[in-house]
PyMOL Python script that loads the backbone (N, CA, C, O; Angstrom):
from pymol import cmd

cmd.read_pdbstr("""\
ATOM      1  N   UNK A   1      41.444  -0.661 -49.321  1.00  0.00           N
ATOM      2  CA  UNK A   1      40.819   0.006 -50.436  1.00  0.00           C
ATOM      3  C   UNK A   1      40.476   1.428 -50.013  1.00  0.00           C
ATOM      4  O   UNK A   1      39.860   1.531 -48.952  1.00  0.00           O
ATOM      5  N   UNK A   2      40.765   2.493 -50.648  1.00  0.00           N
ATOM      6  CA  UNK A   2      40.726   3.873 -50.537  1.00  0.00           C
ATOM      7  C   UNK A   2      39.247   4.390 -50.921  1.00  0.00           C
ATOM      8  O   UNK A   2      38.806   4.065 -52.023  1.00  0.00           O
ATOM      9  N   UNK A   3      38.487   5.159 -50.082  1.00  0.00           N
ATOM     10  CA  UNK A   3      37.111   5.321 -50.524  1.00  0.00           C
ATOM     11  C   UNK A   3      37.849   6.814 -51.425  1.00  0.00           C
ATOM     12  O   UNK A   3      38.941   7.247 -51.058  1.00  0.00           O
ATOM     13  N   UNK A   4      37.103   7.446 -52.564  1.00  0.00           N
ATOM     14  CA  UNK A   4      37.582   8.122 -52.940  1.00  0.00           C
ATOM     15  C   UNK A   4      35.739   8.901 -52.911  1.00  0.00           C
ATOM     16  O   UNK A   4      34.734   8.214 -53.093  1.00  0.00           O
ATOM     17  N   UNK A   5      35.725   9.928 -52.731  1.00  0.00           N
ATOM     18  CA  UNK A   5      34.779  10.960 -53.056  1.00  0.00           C
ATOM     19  C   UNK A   5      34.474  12.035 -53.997  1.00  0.00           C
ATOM     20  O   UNK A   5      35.254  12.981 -54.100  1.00  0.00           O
ATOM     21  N   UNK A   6      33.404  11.970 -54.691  1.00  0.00           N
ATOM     22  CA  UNK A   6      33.358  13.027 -55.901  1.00  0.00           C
ATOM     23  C   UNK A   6      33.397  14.538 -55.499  1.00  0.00           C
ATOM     24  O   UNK A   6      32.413  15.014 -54.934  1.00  0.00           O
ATOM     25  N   UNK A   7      34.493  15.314 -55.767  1.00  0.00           N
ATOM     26  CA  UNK A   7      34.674  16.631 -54.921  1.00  0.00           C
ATOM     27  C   UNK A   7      33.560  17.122 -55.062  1.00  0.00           C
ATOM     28  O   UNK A   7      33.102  17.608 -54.029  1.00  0.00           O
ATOM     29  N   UNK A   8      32.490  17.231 -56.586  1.00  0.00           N
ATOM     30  CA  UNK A   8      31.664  17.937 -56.496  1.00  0.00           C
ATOM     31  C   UNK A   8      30.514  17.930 -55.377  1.00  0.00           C
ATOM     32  O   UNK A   8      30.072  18.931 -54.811  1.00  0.00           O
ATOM     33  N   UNK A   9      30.095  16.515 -55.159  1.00  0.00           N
ATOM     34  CA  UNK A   9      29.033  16.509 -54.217  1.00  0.00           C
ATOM     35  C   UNK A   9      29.633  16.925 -52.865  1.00  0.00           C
ATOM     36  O   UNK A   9      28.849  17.270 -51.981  1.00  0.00           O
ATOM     37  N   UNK A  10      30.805  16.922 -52.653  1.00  0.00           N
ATOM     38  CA  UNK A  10      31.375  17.746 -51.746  1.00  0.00           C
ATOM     39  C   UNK A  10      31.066  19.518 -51.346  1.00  0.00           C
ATOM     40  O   UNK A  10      30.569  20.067 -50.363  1.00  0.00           O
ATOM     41  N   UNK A  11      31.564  19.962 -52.476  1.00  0.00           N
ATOM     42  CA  UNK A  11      31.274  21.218 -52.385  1.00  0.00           C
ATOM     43  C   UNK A  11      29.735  21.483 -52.277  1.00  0.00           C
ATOM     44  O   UNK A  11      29.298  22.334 -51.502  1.00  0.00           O
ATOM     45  N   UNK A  12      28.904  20.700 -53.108  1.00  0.00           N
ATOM     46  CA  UNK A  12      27.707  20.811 -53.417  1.00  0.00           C
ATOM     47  C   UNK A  12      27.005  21.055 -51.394  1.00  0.00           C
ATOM     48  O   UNK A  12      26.513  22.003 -50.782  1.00  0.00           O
ATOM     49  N   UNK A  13      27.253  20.035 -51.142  1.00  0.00           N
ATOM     50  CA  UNK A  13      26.992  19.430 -49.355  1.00  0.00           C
ATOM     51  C   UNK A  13      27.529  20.831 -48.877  1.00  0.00           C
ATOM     52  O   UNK A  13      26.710  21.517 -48.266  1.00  0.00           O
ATOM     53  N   UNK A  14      28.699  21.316 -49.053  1.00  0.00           N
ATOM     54  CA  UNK A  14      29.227  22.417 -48.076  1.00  0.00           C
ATOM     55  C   UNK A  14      28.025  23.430 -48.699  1.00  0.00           C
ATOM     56  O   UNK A  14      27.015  23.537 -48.003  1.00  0.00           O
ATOM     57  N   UNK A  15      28.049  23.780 -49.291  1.00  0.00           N
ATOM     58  CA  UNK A  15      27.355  25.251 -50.268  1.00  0.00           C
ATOM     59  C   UNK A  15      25.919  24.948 -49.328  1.00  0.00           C
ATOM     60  O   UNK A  15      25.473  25.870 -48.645  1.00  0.00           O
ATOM     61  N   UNK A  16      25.214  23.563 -49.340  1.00  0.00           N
ATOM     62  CA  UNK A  16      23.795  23.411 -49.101  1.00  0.00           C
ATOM     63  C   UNK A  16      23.840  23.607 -47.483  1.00  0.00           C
ATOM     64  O   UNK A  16      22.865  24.135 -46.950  1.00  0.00           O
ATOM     65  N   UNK A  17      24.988  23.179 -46.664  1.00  0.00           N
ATOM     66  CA  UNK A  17      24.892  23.596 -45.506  1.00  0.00           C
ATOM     67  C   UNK A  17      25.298  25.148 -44.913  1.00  0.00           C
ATOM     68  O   UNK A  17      24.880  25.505 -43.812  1.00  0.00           O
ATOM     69  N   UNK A  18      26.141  26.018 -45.744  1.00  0.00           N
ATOM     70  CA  UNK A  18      25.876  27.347 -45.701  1.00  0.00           C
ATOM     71  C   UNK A  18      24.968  27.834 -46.036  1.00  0.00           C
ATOM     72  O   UNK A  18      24.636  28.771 -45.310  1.00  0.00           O
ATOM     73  N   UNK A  19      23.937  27.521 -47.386  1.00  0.00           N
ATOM     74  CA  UNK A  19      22.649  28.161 -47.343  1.00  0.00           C
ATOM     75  C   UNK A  19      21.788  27.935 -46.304  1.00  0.00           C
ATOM     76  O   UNK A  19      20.790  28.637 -46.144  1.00  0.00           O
ATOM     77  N   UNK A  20      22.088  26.974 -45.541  1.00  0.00           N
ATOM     78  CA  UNK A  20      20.891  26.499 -44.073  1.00  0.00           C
ATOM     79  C   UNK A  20      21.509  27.328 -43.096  1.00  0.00           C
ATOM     80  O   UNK A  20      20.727  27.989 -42.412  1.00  0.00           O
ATOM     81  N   UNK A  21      22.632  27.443 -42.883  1.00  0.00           N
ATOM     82  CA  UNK A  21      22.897  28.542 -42.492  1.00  0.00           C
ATOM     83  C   UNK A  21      22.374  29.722 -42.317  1.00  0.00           C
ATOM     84  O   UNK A  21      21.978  30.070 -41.205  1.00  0.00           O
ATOM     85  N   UNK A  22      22.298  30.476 -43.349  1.00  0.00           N
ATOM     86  CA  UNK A  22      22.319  31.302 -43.447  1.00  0.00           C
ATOM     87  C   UNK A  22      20.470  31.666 -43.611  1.00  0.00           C
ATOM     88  O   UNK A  22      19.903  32.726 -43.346  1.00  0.00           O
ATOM     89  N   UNK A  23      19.903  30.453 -44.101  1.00  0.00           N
ATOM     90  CA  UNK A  23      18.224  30.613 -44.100  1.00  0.00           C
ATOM     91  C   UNK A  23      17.839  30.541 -42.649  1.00  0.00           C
ATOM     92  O   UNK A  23      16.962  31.353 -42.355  1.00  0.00           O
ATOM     93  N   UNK A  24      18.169  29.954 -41.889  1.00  0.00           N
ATOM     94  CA  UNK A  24      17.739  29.934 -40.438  1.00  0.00           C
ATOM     95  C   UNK A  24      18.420  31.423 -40.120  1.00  0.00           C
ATOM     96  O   UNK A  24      17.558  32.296 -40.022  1.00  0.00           O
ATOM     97  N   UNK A  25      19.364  31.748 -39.995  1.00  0.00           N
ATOM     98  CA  UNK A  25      19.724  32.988 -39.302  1.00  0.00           C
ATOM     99  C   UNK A  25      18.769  33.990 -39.716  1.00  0.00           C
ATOM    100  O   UNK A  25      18.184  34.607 -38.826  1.00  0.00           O
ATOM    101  N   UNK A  26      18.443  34.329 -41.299  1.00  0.00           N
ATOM    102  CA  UNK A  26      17.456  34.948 -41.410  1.00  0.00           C
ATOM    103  C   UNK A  26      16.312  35.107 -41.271  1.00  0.00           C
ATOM    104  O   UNK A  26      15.680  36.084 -41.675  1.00  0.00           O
ATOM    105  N   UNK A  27      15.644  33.658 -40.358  1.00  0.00           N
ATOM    106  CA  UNK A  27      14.556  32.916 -40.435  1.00  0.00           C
ATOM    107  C   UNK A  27      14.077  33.840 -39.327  1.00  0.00           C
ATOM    108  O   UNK A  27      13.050  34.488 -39.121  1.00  0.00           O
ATOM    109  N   UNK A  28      15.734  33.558 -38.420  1.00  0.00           N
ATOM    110  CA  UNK A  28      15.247  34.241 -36.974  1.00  0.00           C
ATOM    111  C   UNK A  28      15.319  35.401 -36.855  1.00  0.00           C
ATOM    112  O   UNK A  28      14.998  35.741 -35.716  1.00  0.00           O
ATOM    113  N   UNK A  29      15.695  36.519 -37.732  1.00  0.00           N
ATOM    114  CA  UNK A  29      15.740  37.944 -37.947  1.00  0.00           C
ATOM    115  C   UNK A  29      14.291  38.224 -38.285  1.00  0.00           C
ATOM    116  O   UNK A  29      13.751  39.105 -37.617  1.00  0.00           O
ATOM    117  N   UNK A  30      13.583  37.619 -39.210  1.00  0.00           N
ATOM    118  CA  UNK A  30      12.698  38.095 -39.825  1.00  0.00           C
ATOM    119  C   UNK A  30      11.377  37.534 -39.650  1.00  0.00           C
ATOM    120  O   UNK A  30      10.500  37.885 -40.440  1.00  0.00           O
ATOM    121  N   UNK A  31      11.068  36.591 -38.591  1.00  0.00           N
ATOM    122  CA  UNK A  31       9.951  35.648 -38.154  1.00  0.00           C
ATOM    123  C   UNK A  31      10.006  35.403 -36.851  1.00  0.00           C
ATOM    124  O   UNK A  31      10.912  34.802 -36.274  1.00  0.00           O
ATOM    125  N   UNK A  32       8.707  36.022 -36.209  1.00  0.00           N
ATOM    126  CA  UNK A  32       8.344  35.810 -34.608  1.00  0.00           C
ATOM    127  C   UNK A  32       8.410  34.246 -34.201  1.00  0.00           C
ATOM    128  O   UNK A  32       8.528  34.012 -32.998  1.00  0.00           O
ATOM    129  N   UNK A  33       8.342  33.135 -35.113  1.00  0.00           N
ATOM    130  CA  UNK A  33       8.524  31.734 -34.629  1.00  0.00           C
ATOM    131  C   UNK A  33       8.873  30.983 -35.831  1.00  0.00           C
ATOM    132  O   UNK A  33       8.150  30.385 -36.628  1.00  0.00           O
ATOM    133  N   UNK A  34      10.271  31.161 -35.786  1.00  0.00           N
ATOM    134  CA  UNK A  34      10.825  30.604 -37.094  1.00  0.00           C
ATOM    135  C   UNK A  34      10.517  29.104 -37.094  1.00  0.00           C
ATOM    136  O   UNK A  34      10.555  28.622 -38.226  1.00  0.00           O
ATOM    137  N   UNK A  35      10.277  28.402 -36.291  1.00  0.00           N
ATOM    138  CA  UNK A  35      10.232  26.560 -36.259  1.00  0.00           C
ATOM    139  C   UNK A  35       9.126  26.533 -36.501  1.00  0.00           C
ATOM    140  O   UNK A  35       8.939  25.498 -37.140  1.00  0.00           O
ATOM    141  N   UNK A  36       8.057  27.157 -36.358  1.00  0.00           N
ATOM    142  CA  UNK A  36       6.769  27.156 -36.245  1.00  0.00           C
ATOM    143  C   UNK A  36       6.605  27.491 -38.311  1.00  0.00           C
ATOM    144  O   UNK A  36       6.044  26.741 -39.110  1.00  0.00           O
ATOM    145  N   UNK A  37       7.182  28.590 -38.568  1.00  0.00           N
ATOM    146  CA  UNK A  37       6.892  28.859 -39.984  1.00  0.00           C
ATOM    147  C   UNK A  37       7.672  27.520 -40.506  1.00  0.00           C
ATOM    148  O   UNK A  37       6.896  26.716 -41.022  1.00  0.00           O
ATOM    149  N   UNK A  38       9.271  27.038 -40.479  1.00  0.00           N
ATOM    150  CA  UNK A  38       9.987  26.379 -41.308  1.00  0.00           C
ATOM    151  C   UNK A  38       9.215  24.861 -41.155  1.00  0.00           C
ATOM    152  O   UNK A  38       9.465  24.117 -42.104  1.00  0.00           O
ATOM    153  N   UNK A  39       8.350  24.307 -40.148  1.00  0.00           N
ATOM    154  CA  UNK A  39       7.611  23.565 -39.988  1.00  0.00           C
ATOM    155  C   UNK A  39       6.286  23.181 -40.583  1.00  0.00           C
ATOM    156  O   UNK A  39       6.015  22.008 -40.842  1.00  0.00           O
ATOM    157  N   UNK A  40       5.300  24.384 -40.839  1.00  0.00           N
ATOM    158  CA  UNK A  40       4.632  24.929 -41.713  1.00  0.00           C
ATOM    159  C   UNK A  40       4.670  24.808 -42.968  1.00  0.00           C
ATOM    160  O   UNK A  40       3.753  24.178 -43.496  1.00  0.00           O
ATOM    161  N   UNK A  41       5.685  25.346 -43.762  1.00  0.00           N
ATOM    162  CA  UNK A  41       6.730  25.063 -45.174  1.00  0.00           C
ATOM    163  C   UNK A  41       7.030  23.816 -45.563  1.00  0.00           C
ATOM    164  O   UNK A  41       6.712  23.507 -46.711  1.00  0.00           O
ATOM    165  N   UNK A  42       7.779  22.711 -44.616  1.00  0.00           N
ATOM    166  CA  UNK A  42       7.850  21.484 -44.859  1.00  0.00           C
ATOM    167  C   UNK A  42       6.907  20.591 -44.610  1.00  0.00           C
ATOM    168  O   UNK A  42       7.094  19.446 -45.021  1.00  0.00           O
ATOM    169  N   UNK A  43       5.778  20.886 -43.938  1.00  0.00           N
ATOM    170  CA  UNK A  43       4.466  19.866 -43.909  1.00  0.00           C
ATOM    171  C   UNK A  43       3.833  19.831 -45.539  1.00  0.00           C
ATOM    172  O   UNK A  43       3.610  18.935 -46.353  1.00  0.00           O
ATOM    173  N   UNK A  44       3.683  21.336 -45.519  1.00  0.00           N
ATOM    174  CA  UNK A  44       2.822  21.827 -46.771  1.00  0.00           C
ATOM    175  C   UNK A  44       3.239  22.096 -48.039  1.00  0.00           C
ATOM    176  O   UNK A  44       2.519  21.817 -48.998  1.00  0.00           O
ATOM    177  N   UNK A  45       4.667  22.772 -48.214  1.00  0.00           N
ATOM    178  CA  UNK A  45       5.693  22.924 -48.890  1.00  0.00           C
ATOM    179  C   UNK A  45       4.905  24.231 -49.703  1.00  0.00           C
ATOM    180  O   UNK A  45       5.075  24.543 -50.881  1.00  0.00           O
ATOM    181  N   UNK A  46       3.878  24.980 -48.577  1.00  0.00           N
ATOM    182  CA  UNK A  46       3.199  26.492 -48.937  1.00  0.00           C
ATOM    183  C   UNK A  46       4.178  27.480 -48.321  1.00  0.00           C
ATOM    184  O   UNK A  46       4.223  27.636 -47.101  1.00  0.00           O
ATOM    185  N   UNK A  47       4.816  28.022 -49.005  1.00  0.00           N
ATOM    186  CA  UNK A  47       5.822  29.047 -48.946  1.00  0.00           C
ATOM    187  C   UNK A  47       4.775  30.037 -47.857  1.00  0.00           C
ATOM    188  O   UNK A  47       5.309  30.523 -46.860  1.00  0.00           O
ATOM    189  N   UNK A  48       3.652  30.227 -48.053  1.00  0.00           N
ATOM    190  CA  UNK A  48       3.215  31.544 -47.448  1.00  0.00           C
ATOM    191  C   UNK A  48       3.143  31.485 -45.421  1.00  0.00           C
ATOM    192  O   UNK A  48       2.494  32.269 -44.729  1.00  0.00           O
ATOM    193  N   UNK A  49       4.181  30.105 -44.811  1.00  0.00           N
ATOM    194  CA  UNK A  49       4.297  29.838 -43.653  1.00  0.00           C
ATOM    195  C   UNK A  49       5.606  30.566 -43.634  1.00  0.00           C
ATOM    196  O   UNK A  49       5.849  31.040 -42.524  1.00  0.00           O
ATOM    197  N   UNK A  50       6.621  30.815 -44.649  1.00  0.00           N
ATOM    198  CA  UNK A  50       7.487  31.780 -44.725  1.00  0.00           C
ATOM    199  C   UNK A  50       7.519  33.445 -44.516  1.00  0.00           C
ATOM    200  O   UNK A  50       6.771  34.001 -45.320  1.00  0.00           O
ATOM    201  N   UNK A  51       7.939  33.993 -43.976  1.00  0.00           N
ATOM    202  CA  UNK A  51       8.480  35.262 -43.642  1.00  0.00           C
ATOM    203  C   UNK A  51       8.412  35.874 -45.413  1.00  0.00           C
ATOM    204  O   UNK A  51       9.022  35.152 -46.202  1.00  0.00           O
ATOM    205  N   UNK A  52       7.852  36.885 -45.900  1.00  0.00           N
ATOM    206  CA  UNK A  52       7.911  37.431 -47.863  1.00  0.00           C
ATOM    207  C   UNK A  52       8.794  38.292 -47.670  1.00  0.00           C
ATOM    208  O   UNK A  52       8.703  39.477 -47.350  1.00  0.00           O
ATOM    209  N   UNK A  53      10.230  37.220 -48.017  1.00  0.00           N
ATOM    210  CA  UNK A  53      10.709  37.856 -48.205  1.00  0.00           C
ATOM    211  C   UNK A  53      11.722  36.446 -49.562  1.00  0.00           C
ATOM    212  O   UNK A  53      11.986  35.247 -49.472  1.00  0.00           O
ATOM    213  N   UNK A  54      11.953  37.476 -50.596  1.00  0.00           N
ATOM    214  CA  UNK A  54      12.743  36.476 -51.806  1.00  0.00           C
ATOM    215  C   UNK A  54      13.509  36.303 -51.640  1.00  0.00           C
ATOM    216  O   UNK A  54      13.868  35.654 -52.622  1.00  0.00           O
ATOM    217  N   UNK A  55      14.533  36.397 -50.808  1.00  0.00           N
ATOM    218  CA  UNK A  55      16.164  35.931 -50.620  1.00  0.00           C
ATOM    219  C   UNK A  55      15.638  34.828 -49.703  1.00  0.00           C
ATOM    220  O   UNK A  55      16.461  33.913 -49.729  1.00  0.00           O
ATOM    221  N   UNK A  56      14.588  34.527 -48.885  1.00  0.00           N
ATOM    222  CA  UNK A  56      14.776  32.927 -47.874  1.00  0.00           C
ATOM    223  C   UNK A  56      13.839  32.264 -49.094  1.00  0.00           C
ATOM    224  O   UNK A  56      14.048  31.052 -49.133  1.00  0.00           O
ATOM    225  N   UNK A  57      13.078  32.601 -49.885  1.00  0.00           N
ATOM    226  CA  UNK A  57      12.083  31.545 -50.786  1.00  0.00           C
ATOM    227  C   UNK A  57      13.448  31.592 -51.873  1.00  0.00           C
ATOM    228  O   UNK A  57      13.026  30.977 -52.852  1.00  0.00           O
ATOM    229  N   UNK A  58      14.491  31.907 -52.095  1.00  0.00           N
ATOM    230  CA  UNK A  58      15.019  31.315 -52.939  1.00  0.00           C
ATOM    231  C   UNK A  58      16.142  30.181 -52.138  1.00  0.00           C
ATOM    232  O   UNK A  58      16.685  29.137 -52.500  1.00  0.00           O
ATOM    233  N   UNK A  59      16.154  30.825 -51.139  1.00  0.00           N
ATOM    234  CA  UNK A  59      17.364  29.697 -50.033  1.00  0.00           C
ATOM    235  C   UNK A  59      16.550  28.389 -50.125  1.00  0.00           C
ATOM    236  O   UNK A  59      16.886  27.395 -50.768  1.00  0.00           O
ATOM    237  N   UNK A  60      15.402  28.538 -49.369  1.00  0.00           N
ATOM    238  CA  UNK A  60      14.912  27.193 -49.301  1.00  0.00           C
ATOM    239  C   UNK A  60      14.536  26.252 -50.605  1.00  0.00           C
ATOM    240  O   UNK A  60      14.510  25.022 -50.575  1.00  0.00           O
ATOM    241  N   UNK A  61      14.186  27.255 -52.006  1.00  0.00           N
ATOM    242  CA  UNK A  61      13.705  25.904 -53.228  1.00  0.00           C
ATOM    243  C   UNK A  61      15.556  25.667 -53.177  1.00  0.00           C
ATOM    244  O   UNK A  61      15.896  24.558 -52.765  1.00  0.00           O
ATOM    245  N   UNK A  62      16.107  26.137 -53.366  1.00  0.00           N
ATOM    246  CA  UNK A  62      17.759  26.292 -53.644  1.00  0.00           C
ATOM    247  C   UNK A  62      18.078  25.044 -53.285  1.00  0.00           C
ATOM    248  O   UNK A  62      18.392  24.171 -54.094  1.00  0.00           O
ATOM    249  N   UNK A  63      17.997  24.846 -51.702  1.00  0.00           N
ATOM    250  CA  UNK A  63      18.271  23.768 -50.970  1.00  0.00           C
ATOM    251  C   UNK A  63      17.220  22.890 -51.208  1.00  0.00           C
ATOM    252  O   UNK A  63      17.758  21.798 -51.022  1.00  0.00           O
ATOM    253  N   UNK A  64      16.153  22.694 -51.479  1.00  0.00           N
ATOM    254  CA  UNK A  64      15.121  21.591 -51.359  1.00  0.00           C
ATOM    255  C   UNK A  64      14.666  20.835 -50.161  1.00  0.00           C
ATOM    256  O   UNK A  64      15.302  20.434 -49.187  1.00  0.00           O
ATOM    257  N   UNK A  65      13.114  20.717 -50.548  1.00  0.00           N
ATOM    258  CA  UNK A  65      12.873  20.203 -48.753  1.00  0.00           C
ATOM    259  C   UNK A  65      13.512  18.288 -48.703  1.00  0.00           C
ATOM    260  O   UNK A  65      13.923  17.865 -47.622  1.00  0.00           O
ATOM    261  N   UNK A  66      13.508  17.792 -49.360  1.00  0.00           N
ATOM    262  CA  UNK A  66      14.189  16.927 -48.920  1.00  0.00           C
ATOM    263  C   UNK A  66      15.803  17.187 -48.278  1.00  0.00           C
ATOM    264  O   UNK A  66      16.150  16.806 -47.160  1.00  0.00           O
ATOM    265  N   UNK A  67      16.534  17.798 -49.091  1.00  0.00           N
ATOM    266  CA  UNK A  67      18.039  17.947 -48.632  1.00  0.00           C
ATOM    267  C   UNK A  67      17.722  18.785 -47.304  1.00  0.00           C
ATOM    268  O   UNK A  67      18.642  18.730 -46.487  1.00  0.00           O
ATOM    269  N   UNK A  68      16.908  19.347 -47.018  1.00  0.00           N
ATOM    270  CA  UNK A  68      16.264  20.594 -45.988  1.00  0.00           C
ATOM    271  C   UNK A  68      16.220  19.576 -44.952  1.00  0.00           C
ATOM    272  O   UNK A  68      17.112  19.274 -44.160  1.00  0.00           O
ATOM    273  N   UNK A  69      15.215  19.157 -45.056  1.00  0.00           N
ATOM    274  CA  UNK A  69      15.055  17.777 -43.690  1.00  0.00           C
ATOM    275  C   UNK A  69      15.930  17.074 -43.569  1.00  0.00           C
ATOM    276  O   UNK A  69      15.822  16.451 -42.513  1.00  0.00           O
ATOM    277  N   UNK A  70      17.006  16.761 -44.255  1.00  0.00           N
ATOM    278  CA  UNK A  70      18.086  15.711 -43.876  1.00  0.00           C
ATOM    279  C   UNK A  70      18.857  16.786 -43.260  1.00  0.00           C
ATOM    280  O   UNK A  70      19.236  16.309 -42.190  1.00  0.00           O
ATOM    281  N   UNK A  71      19.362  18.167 -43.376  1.00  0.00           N
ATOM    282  CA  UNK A  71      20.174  18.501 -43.157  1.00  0.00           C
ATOM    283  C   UNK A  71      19.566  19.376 -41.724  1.00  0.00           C
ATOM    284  O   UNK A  71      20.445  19.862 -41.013  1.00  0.00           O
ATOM    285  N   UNK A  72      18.085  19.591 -41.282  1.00  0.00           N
ATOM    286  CA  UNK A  72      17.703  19.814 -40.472  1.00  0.00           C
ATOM    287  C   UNK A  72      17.817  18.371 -39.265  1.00  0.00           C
ATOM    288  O   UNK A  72      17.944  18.749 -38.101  1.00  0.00           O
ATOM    289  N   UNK A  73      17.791  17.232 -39.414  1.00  0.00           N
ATOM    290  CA  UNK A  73      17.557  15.895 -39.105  1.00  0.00           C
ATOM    291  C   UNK A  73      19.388  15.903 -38.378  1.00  0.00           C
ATOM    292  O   UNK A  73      19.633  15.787 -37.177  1.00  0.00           O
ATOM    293  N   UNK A  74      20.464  16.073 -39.505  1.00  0.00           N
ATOM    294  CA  UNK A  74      22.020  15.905 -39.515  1.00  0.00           C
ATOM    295  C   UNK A  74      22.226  16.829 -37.844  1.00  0.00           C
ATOM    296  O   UNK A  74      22.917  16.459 -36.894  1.00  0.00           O
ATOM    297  N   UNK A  75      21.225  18.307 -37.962  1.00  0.00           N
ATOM    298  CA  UNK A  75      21.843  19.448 -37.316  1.00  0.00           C
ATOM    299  C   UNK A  75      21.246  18.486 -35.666  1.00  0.00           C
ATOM    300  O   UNK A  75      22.112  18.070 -34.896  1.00  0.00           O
ATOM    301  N   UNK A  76      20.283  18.344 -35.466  1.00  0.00           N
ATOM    302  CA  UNK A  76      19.615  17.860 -34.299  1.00  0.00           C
ATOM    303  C   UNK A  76      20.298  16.657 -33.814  1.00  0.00           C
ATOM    304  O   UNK A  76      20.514  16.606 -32.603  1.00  0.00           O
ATOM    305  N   UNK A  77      20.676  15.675 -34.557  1.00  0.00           N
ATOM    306  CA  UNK A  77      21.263  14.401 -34.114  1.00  0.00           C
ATOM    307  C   UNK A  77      22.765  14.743 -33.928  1.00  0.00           C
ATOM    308  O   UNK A  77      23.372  13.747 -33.532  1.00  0.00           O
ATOM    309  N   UNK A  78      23.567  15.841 -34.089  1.00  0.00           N
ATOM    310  CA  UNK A  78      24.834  16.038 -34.055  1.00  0.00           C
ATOM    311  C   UNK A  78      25.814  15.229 -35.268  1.00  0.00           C
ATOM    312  O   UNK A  78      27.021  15.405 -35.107  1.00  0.00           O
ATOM    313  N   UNK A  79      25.513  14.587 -36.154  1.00  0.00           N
ATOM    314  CA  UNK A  79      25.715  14.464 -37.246  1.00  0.00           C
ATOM    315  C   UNK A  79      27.097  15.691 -37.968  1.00  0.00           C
ATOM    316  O   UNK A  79      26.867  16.890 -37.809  1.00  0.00           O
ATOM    317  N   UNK A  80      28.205  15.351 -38.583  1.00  0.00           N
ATOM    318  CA  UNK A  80      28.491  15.856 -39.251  1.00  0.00           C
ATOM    319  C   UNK A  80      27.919  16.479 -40.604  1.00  0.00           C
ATOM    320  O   UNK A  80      27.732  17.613 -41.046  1.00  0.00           O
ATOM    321  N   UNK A  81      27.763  15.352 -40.977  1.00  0.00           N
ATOM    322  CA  UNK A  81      26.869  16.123 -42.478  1.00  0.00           C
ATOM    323  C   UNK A  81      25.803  14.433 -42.598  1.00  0.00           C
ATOM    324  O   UNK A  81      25.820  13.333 -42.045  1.00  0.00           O
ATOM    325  N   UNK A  82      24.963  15.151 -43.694  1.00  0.00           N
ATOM    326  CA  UNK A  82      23.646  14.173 -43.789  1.00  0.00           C
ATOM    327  C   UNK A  82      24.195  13.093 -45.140  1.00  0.00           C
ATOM    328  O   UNK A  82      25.152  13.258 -45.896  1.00  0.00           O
ATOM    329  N   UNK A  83      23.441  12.249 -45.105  1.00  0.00           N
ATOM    330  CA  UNK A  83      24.272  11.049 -46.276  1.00  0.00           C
ATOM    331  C   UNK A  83      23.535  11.299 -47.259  1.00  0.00           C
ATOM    332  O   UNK A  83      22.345  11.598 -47.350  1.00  0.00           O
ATOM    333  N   UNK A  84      24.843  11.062 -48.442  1.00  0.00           N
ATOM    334  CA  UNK A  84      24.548  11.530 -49.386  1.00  0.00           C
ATOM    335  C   UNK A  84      23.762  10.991 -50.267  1.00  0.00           C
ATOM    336  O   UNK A  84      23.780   9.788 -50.007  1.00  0.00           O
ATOM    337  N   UNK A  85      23.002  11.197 -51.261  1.00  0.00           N
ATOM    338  CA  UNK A  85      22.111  10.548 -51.946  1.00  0.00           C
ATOM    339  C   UNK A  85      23.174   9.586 -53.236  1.00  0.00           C
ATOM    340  O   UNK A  85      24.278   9.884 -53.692  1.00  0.00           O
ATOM    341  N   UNK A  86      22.405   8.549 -53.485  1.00  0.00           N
ATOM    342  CA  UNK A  86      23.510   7.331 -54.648  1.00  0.00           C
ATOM    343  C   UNK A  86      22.458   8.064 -55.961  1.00  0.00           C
ATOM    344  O   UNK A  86      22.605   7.721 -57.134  1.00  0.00           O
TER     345      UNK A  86
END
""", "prot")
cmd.dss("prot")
cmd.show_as("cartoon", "prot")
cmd.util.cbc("prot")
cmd.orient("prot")
């Protein structure tokens, strides 16, 4: 039996792991202890542990802290990608 996959949540998964991408890289441009703020953010889900700046507060609601922690969780365990929600 052939598993077949919905392309969209495909792309969806790629897009959400380039925005993590790309929010951590900026995390670390623009914040003296980026784990310390992105840690901060996901305890509290108070943006003001963030760096003010509107291009990472729109990365992170974008992505959501749940998909955020799975895909922070995926990056640490060596994980290809994080499982997908049914």
């Amino acid at each position: 039996m052939q598993n077949f996959q919905n392309p969209t949540v495909s792309v969806t998964a790629d897009v959400q792991k380039a925005q993590f991408s790309e929010l951590l890289a900026r995390l670390s441009q623009l914040h003296e202890d980026p784990i310390e703020g992105m840690a901060g953010y996901l305890v509290t889900e108070d943006p003001t542990y963030l760096p003010d700046d509107p291009h990472i507060k729109i990365l992170i609601r974008s992505i959501g802290r749940d998909k955020l922690l799975r895909l922070i969780l995926a990056r640490a365990l060596g994980t290809s990608s994080p499982a997908e929600e049914v």
